[in-house]
C-alpha positions in Angstrom: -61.7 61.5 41.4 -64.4 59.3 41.8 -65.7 61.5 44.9 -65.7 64.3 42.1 -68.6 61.6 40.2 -66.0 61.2 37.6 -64.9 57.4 36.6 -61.7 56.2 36.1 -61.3 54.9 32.8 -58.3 52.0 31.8 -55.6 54.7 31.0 -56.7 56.1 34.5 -56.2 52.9 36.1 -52.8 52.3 33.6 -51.8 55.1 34.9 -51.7 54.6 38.9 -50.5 50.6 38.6 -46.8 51.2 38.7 -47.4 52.9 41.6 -49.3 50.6 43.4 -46.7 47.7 42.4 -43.4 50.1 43.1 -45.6 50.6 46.9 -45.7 47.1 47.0 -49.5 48.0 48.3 -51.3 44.9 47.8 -54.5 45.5 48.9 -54.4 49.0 46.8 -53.9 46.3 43.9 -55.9 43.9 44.7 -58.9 46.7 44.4 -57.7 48.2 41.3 -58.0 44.4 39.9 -61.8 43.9 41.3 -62.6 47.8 40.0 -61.0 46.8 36.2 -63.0 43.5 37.0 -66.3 45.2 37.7 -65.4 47.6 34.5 -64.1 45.4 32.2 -61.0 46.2 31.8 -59.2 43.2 32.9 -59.4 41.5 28.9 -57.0 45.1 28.3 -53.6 44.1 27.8 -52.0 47.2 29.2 -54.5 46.6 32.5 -53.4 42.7 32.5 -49.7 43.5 32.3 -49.8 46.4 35.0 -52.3 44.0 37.2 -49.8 41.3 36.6 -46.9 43.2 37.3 -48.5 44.3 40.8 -48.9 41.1 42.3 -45.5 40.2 41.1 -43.6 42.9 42.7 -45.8 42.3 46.1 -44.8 38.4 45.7 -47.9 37.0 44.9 -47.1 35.5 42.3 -49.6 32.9 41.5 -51.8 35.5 41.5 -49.6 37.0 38.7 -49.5 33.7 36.9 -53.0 33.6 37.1 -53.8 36.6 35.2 -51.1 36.0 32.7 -52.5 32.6 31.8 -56.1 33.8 30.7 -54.7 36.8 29.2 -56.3 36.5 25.8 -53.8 38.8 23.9 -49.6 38.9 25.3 -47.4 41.4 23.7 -43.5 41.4 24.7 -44.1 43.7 27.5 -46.4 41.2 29.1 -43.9 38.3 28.7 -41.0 40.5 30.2 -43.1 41.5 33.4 -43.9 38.0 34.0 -40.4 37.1 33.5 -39.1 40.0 35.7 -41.9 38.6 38.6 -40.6 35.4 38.1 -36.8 36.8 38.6 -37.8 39.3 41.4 -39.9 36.1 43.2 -36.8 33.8 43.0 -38.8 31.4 40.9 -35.5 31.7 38.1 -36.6 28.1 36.8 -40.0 29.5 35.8 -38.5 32.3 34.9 -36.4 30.4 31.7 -38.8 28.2 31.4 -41.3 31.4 30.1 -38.4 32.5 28.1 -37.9 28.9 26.0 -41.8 29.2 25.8 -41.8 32.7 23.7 -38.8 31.9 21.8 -39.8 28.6 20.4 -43.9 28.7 20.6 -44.3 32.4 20.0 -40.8 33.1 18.1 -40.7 36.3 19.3 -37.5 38.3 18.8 -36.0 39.2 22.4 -36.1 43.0 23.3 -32.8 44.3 25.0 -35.0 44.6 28.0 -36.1 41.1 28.3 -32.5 39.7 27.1 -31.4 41.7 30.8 -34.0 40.1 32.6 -33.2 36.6 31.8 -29.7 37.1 31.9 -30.4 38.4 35.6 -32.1 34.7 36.4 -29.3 32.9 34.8 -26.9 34.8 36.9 -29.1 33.6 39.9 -28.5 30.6 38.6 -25.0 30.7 37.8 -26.1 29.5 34.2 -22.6 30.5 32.6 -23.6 28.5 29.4 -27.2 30.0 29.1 -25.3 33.5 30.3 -23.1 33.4 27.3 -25.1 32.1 24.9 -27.4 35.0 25.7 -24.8 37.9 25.8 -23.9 36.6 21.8 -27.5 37.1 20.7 -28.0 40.4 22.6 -25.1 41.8 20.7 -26.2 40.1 17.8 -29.5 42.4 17.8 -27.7 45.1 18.8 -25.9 44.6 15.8 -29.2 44.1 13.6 -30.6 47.6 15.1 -27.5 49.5 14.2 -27.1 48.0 10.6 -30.8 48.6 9.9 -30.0 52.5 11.3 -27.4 53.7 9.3 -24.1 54.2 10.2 -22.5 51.6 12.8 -19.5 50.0 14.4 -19.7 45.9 14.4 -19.0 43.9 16.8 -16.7 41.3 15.8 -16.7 37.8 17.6 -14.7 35.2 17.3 -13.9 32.0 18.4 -12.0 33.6 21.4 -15.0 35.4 22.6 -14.9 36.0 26.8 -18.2 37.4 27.4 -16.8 38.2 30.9 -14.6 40.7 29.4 -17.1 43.0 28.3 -16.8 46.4 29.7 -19.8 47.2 32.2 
């Protein structure tokens, strides 16, 4: 492309991060980041999150923290790939640590998606009070979502709830 005199522009660049990160090609990353650095399009939350996501998945991730800590603007797929690298890196501490931080600083309501990423690092962790205290709020927003969409079947849970029990 840019042998053709044509320059990448951030959805460009958005575009070829996963890759990068699923190669686990960290110098390929590490020049994306200077070229959205020398562009300016490392302030881009979409850039930050892929960037961020890159050095996680090729276990750098204080680089990864780095990025996510000036990043001006965080939306929920942000704090879930820096949870996931925190996961994926073994750093599982971190990992709930970021979690408590959204939920009680940011109050952010938990996307399905995140919920399975920190119940991942509690299972690491073999965090069976976390674990289950998580499963009951995931179905609890599950719930929520189905209410707000019409027709639904609840969940019932009672007081002899066994969250291992729950069909995979």
């Amino acid at each position: 492309m840019q042998e053709a005199g044509l320059r990448p522009n951030s959805s460009t660049v958005v575009a070829i991060l996963p890759a990068i990160g699923e190669a686990n090609a960290l110098w390929e990353g590490k020049a994306a980041h200077g070229y959205c650095v020398r562009r300016w399009f490392h302030g881009d939350v979409v850039v930050g999150t892929g960037l961020l996501d890159i050095y996680a998945k090729c276990g750098c991730l204080s680089y990864a923290r780095r990025i996510f800590d000036v990043m001006g603007v965080k939306n929920e797929v942000t704090w879930s790939a820096m949870i996931g690298g925190c996961v994926t890196c073994d750093s599982t501490r971190e990992a709930l640590e970021l979690f408590d931080r959204v939920m009680l600083e940011d109050a952010m309501i938990p996307s399905t998606v995140m919920l399975g990423i920190v119940l991942r690092a509690c299972a690491k962790l073999t965090d069976m009070r976390r674990g289950s205290a998580l499963t009951l709020l995931a179905l609890y927003l599950v719930n929520s979502f189905w209410k707000s969409s019409g027709p639904y079947y609840e969940v019932e849970i009672g007081d002899d709830f066994d969250w291992r029990r729950i069909e995979k």
